[in-house]
N, C-alpha and C positions, 0 to 999 in steps of 0.2 A: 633522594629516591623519588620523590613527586615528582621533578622536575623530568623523569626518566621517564615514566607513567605516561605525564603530560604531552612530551615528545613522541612517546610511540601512539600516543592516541589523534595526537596532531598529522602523524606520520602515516596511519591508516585512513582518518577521514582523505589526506589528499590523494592518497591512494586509489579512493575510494567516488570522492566525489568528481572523476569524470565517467566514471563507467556513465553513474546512476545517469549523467548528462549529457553520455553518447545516444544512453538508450533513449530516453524520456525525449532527444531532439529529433533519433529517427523516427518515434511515432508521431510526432508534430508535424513532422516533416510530410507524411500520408496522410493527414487532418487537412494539411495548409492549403490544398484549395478548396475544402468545402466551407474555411474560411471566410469572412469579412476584415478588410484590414484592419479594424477595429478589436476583432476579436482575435487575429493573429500578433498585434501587441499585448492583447491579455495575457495571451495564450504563453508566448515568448517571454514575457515580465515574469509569468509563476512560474515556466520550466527552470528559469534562474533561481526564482526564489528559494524553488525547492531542493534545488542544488545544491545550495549555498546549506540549506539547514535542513538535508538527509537525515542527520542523526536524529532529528526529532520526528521527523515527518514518519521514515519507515518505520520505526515502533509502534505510532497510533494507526497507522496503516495496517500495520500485522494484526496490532490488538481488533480492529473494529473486523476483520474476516475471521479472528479466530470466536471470537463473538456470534459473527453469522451463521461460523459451522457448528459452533456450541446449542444454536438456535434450532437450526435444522435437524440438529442431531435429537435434541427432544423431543422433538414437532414429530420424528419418525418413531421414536421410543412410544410416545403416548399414542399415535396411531396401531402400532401394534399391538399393545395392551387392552384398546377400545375393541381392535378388531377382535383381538383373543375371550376379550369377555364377551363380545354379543354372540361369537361362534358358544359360549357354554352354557347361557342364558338363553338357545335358540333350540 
């Protein structure tokens, strides 16, 4: 049964890991001449990298924006509250 798991899990990232690597080249690819070629082997070294190791990267990827909109999201809750009490206090 693992082995079956293991396989379809195998079977998805390869699935999976050229989309992430079509996309992530075309945007390099509209980067690559504001480029230095220095920075274009960087650039090419991590779009591999992160190819290669999708499954970890897009998780902290999602977690740290859902983070930001958790952030924003209270930042607008407390402003409305501040605003609501100075409107009763006024």
């Amino acid at each position: 049964m693992a082995e079956i798991v293991l396989a379809g899990m195998f079977g998805i990232y390869l699935a999976i890991a050229p989309y992430f690597l079509k996309n992530w080249l075309k945007v390099f690819k509209e980067e690559a001449d504001k480029l230095s070629p220095e920075e274009k082997q960087l650039s090419l070294a991590t779009l591999v990298t992160a190819s290669v190791l999708w499954p970890l990267v897009v998780p902290i990827a999602y977690s740290v924006q859902l983070s930001r909109a958790k952030e924003s999201k209270q930042g607008e809750i407390q402003q409305k509250a501040q605003s609501a009490y100075c409107m009763q206090h006024d």
